[in-house]
N, CA, C and O atoms as a MOPAC input file, in Angstrom:
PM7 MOZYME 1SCF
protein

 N      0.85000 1    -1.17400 1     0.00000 1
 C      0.00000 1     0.00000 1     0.00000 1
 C      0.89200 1     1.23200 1     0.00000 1
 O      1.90900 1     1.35100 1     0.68400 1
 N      0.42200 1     2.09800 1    -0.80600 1
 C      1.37800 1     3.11700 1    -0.62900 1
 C      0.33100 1     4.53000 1    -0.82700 1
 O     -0.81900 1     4.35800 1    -1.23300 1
 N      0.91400 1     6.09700 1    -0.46000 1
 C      0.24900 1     7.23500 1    -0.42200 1
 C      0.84500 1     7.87300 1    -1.23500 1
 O      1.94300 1     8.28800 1    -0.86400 1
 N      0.39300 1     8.22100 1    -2.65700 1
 C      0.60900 1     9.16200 1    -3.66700 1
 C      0.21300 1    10.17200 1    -3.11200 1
 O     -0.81300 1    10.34800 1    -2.45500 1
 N      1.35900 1    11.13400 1    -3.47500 1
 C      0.98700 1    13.08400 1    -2.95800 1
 C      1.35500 1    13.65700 1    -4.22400 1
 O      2.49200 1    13.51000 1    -4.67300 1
 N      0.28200 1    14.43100 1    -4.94700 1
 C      0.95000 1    15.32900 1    -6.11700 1
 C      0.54900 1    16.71600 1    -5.33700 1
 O     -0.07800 1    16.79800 1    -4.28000 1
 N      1.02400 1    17.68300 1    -6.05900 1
 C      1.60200 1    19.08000 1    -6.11200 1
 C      1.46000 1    19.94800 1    -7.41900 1
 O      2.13300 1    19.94800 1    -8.45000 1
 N      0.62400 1    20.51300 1    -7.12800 1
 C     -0.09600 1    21.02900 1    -8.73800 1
 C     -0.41700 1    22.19400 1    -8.49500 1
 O     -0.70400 1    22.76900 1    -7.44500 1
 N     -0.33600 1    22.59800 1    -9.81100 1
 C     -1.42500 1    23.86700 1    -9.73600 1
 C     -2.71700 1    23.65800 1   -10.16000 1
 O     -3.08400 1    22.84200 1   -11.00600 1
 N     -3.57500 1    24.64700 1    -9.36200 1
 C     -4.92300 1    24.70400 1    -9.12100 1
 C     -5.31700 1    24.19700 1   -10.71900 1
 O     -6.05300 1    23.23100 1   -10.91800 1
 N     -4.74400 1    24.95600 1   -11.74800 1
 C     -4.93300 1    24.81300 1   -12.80100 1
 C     -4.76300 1    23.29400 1   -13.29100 1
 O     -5.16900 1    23.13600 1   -14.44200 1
 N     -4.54000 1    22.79300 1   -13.02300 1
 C     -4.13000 1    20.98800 1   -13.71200 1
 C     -4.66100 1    20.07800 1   -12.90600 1
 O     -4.23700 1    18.92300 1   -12.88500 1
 N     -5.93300 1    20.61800 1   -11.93600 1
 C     -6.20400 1    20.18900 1   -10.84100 1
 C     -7.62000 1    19.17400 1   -11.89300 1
 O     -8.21800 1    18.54100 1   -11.02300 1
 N     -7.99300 1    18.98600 1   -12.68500 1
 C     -9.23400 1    18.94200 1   -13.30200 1
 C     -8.47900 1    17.95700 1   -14.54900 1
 O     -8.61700 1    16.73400 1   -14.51100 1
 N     -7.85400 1    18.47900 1   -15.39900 1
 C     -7.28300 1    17.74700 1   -16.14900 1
 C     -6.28600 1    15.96500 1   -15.27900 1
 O     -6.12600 1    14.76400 1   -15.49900 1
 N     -6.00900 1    16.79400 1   -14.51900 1
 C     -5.21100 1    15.14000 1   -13.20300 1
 C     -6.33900 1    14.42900 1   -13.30700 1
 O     -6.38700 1    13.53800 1   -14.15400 1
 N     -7.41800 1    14.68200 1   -12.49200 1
 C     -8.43700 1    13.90200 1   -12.12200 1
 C     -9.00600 1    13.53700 1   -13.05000 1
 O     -9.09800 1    12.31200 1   -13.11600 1
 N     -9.34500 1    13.95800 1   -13.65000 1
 C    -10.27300 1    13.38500 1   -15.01600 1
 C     -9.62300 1    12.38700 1   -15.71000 1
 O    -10.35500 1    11.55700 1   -16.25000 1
 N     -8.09700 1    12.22500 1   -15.86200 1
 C     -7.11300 1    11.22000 1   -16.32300 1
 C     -6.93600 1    10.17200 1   -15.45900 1
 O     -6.82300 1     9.06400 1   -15.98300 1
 N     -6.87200 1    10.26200 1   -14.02200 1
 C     -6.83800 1     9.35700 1   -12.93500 1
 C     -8.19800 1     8.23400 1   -13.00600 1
 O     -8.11300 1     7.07700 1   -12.59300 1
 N     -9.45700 1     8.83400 1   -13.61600 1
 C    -11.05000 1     8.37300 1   -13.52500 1
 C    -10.69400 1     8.17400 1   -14.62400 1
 O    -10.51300 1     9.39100 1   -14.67000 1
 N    -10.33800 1     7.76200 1   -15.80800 1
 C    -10.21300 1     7.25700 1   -17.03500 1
 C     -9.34600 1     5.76200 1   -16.32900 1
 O     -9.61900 1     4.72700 1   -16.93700 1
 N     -8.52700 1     5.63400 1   -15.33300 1
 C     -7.21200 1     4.42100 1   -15.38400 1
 C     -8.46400 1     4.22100 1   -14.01400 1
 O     -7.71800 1     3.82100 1   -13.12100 1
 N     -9.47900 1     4.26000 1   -13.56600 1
 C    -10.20000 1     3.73700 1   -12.86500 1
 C     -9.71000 1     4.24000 1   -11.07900 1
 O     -9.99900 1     3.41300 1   -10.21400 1
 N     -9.15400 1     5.26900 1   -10.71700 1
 C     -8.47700 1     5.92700 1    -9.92000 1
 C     -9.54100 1     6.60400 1    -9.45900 1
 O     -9.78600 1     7.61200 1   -10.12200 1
 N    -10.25200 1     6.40200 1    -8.56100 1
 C    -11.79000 1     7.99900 1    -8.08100 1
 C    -11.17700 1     7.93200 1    -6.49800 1
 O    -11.59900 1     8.85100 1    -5.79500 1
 N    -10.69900 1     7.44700 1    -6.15400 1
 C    -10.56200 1     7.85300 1    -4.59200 1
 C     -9.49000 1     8.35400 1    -4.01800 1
 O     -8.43500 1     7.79000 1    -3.72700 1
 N     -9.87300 1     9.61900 1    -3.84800 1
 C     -9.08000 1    10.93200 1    -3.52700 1
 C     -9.05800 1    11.69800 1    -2.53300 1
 O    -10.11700 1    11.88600 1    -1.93500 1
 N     -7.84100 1    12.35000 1    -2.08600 1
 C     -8.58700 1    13.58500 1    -1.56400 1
 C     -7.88800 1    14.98400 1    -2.21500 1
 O     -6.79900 1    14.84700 1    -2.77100 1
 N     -8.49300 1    16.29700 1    -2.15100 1
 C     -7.76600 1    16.99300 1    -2.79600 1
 C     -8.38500 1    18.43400 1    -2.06100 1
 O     -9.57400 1    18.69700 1    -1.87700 1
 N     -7.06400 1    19.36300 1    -1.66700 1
 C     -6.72400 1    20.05800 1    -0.77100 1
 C     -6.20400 1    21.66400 1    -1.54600 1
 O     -5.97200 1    21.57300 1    -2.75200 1
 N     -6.08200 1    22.61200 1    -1.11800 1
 C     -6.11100 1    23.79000 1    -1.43600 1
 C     -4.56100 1    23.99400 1    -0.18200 1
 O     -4.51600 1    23.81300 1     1.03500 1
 N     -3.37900 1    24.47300 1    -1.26400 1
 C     -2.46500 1    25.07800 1    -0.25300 1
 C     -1.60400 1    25.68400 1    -0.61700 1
 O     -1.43700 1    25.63500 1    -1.83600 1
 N     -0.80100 1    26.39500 1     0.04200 1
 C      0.34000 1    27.62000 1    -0.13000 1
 C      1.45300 1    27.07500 1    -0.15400 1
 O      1.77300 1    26.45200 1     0.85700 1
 N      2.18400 1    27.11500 1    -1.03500 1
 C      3.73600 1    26.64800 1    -1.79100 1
 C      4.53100 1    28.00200 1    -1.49800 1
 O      3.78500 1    28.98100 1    -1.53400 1
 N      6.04000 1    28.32800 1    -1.18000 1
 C      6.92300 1    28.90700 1    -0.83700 1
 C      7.46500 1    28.81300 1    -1.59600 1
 O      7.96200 1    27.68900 1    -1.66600 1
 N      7.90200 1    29.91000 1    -2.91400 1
 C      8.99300 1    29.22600 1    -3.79600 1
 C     10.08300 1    30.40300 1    -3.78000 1
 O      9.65500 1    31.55200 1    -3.88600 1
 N     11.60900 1    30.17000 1    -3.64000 1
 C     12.20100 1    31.08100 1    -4.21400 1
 C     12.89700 1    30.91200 1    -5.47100 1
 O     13.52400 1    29.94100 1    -5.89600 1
 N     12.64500 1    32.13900 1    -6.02700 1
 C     12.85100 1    31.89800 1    -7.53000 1
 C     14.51900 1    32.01200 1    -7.72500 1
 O     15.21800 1    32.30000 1    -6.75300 1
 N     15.09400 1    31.77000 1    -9.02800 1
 C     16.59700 1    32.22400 1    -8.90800 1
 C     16.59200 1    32.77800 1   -10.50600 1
 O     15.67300 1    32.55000 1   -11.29300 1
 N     17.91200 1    33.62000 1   -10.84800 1
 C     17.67600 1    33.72500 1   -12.41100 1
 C     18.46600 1    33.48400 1   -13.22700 1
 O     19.19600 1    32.57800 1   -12.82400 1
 N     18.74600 1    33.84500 1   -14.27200 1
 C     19.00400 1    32.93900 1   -15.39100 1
 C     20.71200 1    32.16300 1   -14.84900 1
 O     21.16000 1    31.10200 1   -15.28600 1
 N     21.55800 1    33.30800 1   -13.54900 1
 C     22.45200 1    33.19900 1   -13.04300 1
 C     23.30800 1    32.12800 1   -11.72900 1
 O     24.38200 1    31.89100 1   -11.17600 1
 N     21.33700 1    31.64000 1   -11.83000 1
 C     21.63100 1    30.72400 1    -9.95300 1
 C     21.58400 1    31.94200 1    -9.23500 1
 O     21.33400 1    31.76500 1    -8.04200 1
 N     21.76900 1    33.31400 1    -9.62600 1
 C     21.68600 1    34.31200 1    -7.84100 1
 C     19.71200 1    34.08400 1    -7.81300 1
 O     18.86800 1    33.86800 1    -8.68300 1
 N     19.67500 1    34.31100 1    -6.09600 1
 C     18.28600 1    34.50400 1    -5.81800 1
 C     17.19600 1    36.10800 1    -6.16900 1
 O     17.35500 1    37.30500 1    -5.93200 1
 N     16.26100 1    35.40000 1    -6.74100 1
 C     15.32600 1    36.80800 1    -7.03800 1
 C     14.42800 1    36.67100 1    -5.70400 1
 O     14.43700 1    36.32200 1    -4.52300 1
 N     13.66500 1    37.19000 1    -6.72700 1
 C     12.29400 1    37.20100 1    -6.05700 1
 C     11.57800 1    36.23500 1    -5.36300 1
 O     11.62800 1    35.11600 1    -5.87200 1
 N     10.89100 1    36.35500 1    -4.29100 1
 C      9.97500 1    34.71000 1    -3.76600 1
 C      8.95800 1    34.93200 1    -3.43200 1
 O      8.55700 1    36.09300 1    -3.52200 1
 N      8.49300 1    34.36700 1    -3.14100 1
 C      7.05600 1    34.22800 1    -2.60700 1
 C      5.90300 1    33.13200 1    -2.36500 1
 O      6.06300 1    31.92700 1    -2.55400 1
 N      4.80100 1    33.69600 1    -1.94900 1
 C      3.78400 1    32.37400 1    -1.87400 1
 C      2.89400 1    31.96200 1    -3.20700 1
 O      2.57000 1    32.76200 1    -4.08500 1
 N      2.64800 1    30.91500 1    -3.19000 1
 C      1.78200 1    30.59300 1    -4.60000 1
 C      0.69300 1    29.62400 1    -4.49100 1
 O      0.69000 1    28.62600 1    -3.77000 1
 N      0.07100 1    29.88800 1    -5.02000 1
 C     -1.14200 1    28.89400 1    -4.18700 1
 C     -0.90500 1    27.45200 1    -5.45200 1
 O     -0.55800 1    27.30700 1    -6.62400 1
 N     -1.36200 1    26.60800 1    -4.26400 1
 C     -1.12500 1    25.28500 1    -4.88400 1
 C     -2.36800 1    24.10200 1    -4.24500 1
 O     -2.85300 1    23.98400 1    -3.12000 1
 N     -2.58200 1    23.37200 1    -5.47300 1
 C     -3.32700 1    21.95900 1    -4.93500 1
 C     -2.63500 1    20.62200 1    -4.60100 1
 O     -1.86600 1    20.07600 1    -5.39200 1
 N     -2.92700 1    20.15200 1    -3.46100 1
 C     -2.59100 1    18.76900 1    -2.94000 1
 C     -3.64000 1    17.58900 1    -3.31600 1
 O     -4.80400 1    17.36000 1    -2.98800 1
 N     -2.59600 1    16.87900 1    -4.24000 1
 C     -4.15100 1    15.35100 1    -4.11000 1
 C     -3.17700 1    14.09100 1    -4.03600 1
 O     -2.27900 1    13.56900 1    -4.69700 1
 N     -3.78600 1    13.93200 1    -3.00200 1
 C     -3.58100 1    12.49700 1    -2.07100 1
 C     -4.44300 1    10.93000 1    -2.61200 1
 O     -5.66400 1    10.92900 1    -2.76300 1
 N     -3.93500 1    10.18100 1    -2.75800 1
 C     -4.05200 1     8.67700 1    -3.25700 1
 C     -3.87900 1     8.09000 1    -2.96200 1
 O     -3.01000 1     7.49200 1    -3.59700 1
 N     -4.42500 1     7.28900 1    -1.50400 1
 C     -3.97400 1     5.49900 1    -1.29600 1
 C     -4.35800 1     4.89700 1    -1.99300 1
 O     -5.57800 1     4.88900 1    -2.15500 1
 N     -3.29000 1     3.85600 1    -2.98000 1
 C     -3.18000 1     2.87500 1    -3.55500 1
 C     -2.63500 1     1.51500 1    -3.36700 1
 O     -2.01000 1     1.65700 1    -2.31600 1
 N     -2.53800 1     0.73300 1    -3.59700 1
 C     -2.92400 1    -0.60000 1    -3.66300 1
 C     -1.26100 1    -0.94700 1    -4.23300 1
 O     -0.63800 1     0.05500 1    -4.58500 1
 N     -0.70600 1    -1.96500 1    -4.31200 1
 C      0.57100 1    -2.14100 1    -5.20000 1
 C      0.02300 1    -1.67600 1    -6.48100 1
 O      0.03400 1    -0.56700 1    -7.01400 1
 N     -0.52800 1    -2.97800 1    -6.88900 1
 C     -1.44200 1    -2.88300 1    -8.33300 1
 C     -1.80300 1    -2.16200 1    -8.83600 1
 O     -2.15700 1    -2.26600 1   -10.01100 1
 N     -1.86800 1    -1.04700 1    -8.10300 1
 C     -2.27800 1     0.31000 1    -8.93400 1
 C     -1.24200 1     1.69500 1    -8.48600 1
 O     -1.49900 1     2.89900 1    -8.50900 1
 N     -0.08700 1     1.01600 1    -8.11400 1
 C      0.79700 1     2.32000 1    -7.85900 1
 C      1.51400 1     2.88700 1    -9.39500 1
 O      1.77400 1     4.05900 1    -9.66700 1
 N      1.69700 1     1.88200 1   -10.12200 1
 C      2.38800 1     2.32400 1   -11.46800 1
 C      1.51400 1     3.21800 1   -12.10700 1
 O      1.77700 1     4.39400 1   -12.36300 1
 N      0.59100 1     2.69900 1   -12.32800 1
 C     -0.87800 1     3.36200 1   -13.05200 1
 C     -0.82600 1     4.81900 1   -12.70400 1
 O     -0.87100 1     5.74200 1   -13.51700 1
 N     -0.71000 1     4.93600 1   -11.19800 1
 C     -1.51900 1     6.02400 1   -10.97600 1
 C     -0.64400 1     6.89800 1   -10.85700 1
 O     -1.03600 1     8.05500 1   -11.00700 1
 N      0.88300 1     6.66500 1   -10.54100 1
 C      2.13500 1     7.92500 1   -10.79600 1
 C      2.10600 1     8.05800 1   -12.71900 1
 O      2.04100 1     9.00500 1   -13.50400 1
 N      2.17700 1     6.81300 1   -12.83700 1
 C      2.47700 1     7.22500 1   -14.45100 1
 C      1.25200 1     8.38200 1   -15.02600 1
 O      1.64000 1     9.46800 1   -15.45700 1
 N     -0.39900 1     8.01000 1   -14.98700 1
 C     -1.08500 1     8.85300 1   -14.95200 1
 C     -1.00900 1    10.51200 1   -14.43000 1
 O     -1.11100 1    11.53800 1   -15.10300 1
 N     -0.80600 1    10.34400 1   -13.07800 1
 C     -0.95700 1    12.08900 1   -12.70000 1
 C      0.41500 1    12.14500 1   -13.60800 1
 O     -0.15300 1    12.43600 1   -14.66100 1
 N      1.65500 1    12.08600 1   -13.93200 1
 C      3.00000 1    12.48900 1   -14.33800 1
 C      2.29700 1    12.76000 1   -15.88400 1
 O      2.70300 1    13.78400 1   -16.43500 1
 N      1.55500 1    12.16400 1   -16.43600 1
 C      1.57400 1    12.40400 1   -18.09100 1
 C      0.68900 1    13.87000 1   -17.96000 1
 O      1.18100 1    14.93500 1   -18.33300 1
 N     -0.71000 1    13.76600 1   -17.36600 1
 C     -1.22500 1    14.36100 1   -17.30700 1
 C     -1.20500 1    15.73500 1   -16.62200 1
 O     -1.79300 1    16.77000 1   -16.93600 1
 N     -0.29200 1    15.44600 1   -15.50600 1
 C      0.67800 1    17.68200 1   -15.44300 1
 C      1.49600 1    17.91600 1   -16.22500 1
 O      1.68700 1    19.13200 1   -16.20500 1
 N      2.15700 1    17.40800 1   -16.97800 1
 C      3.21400 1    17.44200 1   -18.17200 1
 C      2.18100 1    17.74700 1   -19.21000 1
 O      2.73000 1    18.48200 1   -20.03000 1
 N      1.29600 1    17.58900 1   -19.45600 1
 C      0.06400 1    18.17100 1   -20.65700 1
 C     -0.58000 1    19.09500 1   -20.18600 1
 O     -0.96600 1    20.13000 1   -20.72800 1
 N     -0.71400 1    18.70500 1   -19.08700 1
 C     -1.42100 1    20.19900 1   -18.28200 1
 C     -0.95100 1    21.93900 1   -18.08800 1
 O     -1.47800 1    23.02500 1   -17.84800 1
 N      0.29700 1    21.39000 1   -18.35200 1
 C      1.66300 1    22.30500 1   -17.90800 1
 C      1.05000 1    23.48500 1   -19.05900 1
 O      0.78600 1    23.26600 1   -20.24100 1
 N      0.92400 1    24.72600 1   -18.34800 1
 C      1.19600 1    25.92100 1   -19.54200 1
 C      2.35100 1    27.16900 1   -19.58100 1
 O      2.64500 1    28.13000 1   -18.87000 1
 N      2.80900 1    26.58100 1   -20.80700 1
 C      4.30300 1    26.83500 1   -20.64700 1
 C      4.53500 1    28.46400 1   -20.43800 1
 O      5.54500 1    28.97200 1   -19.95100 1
 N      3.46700 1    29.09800 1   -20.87700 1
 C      3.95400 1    30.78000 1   -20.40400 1
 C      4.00400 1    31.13100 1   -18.96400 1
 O      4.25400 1    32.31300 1   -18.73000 1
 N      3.78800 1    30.22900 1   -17.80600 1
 C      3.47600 1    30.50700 1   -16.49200 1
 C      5.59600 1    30.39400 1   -15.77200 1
 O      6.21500 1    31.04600 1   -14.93200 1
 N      6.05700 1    28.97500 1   -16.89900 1
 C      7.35800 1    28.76700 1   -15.94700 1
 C      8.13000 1    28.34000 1   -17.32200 1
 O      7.54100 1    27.69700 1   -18.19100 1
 N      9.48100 1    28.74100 1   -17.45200 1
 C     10.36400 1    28.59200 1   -18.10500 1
 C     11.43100 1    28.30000 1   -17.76300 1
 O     11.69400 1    28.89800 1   -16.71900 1
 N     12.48900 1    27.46700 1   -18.20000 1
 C     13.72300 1    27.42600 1   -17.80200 1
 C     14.65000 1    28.39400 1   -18.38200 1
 O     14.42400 1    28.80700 1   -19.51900 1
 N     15.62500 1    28.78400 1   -17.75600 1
 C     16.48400 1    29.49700 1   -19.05900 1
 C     16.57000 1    29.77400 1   -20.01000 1
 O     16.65800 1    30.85500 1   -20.59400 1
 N     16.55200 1    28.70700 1   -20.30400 1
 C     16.84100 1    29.00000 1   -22.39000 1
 C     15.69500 1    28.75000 1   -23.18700 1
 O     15.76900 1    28.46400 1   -24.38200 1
 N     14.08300 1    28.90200 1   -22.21700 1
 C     13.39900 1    29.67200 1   -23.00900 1
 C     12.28700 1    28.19600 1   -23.07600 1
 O     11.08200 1    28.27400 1   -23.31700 1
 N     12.88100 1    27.18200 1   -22.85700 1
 C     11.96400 1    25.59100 1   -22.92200 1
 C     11.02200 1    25.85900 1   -21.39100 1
 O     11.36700 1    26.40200 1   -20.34200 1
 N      9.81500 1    25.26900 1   -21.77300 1
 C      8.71300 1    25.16700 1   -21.05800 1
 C      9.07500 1    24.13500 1   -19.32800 1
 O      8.80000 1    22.94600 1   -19.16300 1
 N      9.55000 1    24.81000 1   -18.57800 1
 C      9.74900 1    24.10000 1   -17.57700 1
 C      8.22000 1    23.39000 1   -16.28700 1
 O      7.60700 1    24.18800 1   -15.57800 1
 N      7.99500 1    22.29500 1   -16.27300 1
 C      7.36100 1    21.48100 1   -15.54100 1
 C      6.80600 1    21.50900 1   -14.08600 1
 O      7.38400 1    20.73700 1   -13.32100 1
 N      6.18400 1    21.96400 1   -13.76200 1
 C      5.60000 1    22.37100 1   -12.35900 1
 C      5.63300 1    21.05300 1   -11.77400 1
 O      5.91500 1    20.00400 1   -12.35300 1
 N      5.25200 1    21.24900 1   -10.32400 1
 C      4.56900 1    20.50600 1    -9.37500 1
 C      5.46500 1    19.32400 1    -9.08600 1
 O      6.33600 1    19.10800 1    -9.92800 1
 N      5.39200 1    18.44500 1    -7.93600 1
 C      5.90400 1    17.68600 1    -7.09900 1
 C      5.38800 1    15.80700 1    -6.77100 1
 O      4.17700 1    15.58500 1    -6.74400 1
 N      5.97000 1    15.09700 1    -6.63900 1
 C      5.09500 1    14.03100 1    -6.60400 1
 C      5.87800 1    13.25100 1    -5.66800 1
 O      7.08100 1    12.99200 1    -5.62900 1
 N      4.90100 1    12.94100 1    -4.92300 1
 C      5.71800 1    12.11200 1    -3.95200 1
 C      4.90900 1    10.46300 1    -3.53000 1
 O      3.69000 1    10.41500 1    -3.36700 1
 N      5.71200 1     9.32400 1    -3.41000 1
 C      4.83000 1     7.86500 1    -3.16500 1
 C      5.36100 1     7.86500 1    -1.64600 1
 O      6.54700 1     8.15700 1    -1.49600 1
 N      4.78600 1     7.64100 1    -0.78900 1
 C      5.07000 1     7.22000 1     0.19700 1
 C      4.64900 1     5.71500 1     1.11600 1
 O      3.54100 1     5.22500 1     0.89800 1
 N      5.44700 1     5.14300 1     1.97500 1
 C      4.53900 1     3.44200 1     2.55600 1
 C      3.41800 1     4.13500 1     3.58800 1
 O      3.16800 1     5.11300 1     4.29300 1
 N      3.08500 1     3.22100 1     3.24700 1
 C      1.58900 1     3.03500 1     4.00700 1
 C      1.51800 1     1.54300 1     4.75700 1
 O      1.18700 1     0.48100 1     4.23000 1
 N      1.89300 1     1.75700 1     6.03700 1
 C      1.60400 1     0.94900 1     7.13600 1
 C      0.58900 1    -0.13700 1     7.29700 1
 O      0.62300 1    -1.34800 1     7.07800 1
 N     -0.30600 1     0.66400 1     7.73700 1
 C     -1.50000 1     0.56400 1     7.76800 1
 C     -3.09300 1     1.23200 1     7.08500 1
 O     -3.10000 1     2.42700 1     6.79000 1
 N     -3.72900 1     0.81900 1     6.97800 1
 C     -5.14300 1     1.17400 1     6.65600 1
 C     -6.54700 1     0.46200 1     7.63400 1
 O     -6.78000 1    -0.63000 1     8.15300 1
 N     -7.36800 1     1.99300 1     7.49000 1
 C     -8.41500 1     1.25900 1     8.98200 1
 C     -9.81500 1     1.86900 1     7.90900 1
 O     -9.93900 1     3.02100 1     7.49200 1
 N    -10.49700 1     1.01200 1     7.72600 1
 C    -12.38800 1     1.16300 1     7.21700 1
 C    -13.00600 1     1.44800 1     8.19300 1
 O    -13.43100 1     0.35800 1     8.57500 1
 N    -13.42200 1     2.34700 1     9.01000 1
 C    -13.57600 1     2.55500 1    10.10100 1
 C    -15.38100 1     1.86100 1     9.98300 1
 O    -15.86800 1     1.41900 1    11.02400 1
 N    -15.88700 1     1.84400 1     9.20100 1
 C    -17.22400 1     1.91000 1     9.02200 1
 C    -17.62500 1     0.05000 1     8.57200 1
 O    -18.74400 1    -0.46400 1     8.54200 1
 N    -16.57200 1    -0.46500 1     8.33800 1
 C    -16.57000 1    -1.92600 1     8.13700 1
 C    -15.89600 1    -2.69200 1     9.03600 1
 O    -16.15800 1    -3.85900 1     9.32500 1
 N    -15.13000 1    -2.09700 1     9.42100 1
 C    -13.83800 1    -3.02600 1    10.56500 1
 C    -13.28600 1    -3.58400 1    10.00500 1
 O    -13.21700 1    -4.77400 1    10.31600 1
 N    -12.34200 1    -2.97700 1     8.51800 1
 C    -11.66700 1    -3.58200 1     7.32600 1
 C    -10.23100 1    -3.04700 1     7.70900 1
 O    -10.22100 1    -1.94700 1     8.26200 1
 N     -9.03200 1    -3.66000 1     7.49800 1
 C     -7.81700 1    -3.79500 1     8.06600 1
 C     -6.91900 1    -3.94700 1     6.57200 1
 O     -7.02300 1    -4.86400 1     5.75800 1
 N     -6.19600 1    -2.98500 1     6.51400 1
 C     -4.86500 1    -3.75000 1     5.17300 1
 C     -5.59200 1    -3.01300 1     4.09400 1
 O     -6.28500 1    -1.99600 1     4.10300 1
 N     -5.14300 1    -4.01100 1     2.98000 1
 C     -4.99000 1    -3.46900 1     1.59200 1
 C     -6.69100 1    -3.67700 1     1.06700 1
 O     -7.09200 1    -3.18100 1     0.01400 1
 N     -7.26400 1    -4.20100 1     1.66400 1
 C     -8.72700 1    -4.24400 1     1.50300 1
 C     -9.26400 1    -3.19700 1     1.72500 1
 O    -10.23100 1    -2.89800 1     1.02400 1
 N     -8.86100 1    -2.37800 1     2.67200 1
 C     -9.27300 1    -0.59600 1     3.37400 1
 C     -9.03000 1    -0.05000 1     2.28700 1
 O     -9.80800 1     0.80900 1     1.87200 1
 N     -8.16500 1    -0.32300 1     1.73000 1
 C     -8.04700 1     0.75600 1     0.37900 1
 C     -9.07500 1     0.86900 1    -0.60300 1
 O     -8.94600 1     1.65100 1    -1.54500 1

């Protein structure tokens, strides 16, 4: 069992999900939050920083469906991506957002008295 965390913008928040419910993926949660970024420029020195608002969506998955569902959200913010918002240097469309799999211990159905990978 493991806990998918992506890191998106609000904007790719619709296009993710809708791609996740195509690979049979609906159980979610998805969160509204403030990202800290400092920017640097074309030099590595530091610019400007600030806050940016960002979406969190969370995924317990199953083994069986851990490939699926990183490969999914990854295609689908990479299409989502609009390249006038972030650039790299030399001008190519640089890639937002964050993804993280993490273990998952345990799982509790609180409403069944379901234990493990079945809770999922």
């Amino acid at each position: 069992m493991r806990l998918v965390v992506a890191v998106l913008r609000p904007s790719q928040l619709e296009a993710v999900r809708q791609a996740l419910a195509a690979v049979h993926v609906t159980r979610l949660t998805i969160c509204d939050a403030q990202g800290y970024h400092a920017s640097t420029d074309d030099h590595g020195l530091r610019g400007e920083s600030g806050i940016v608002q960002e979406s969190v969506m969370e995924i317990a998955v199953n083994d069986d469906f851990l490939e699926r569902t990183v490969d999914t959200i990854r295609k689908a913010m990479l299409l989502g991506d609009d390249p006038s918002t972030d650039t790299a240097p030399d001008g190519s469309p640089r890639p937002s957002g964050r993804l993280f799999v993490l273990p998952i211990h345990d799982a509790v159905q609180l409403y069944r008295d379901v234990r493990g990978p079945e809770a999922i």
